[in-house]
BAKOL-785362 format. One line per field, with one value per residue (C-alpha): residue number from 1; residue in one letter; x, y, z. Coordinates in Angstrom, 1 decimal, decimal comma. Layout:
BAKOL-785362
num = NUM; ...;
residuo = A; ...;
xx = X; ...;
yy = Y; ...;
zz = Z; ...;
***
This chain:
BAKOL-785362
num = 1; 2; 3; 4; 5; 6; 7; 8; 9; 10; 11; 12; 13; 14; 15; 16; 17; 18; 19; 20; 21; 22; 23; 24; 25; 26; 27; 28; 29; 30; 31; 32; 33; 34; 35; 36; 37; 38; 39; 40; 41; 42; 43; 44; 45; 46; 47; 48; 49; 50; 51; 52; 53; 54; 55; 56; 57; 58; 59; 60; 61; 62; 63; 64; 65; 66; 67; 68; 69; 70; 71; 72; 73; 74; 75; 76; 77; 78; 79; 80; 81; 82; 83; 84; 85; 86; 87; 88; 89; 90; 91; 92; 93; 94; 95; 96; 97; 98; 99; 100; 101; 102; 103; 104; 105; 106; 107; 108; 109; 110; 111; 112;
residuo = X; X; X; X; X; X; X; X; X; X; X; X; X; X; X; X; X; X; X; X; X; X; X; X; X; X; X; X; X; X; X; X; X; X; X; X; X; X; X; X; X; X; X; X; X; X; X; X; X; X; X; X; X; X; X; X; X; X; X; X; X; X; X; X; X; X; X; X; X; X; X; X; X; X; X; X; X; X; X; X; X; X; X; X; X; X; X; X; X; X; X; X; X; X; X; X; X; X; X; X; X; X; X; X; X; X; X; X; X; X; X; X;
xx = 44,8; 43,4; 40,9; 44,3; 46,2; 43,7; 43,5; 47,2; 48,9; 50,4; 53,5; 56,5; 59,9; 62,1; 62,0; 65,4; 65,0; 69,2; 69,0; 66,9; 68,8; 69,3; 67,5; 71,2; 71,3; 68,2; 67,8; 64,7; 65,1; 65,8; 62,2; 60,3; 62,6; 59,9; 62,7; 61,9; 61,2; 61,5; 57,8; 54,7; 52,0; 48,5; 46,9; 43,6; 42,9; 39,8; 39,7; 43,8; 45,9; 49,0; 51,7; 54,7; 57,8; 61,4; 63,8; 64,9; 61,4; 60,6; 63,9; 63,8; 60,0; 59,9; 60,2; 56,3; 55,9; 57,8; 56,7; 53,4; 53,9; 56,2; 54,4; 50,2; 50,0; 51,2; 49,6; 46,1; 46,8; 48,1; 44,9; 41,4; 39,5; 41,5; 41,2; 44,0; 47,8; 48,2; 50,9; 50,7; 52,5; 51,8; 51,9; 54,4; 56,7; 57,2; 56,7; 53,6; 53,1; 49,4; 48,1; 47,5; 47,7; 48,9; 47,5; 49,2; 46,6; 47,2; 43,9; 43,4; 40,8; 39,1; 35,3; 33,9;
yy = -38,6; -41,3; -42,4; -43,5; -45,4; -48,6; -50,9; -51,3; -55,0; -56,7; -55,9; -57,1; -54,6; -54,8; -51,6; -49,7; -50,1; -49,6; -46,3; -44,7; -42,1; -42,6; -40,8; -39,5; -37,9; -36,1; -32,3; -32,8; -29,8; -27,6; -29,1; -26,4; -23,1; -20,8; -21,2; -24,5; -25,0; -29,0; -29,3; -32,0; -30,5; -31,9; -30,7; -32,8; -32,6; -35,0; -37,0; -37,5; -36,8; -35,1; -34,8; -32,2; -31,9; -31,7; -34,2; -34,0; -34,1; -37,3; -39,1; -38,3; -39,5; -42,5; -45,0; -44,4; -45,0; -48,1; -49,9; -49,4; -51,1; -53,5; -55,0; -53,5; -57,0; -59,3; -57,7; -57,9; -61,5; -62,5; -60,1; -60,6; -58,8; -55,6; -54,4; -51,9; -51,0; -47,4; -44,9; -41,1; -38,0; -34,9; -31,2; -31,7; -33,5; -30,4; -32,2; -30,8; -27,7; -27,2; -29,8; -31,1; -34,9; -37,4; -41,3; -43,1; -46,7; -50,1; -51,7; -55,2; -54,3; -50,6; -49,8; -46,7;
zz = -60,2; -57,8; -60,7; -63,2; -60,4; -60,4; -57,9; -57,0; -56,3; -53,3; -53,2; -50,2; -49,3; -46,8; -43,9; -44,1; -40,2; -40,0; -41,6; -39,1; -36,4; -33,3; -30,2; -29,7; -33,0; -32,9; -31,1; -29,6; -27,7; -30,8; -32,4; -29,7; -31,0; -32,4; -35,5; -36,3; -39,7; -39,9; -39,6; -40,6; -42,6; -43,8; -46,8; -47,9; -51,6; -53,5; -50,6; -50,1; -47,7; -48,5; -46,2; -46,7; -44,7; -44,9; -45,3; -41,7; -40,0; -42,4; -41,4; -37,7; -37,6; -40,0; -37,3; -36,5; -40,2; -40,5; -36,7; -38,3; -41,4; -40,3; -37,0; -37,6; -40,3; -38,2; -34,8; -36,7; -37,6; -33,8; -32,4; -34,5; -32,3; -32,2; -35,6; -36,1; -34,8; -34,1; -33,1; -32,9; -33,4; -30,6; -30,9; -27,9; -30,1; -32,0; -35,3; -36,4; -38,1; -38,4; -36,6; -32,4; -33,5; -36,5; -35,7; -38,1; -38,4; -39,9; -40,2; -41,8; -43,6; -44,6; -44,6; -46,6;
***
């Protein structure tokens, strides 16, 4: 599959940052129930990285997602010598299903 998509193409979106819930809307406290089912996991297939979830665990944790996308360019441009903008997800956060830690990484540029 990775072999057919090609190189790709620079491409500009705007972040749906207004869409995003509030710390008020979210149950943190229900996220530790042994119940919980709104969980991250990681499956690595040829090389990828496939993350699964529900809807609810993607919604309530795309602001990691979007900071990084939105501010890691323009942090690498304003800081050359730090080459990447991070931010993490915990096993406390109660997010992750069969992981300790997610670093989600913008780096400028990507060496094999």
């Amino acid at each position: 599959m990775r072999g057919r998509l090609g190189s790709g193409r620079p491409q500009t979106v705007d972040l749906p940052w207004a869409g995003l819930p509030d710390d008020a809307a979210i149950d943190y406290e229900a996220r530790h129930h042994r119940e919980n089912r709104d969980l991250f996991h990681q499956h690595l297939h040829a090389e990828t990285l496939f993350m699964t979830g529900s809807a609810k665990v993607f919604r309530e944790t795309a602001g990691h997602f979007l900071e990084v996308a939105g501010e890691g360019p323009g942090y690498i441009r304003a800081h050359p010598s730090d080459r990447h903008f991070c931010t993490e997800l915990h096993s406390l956060d109660g997010v992750l299903g069969n992981a300790r830690e997610l670093h989600i990484e913008h780096c400028d540029q990507w060496d094999s």
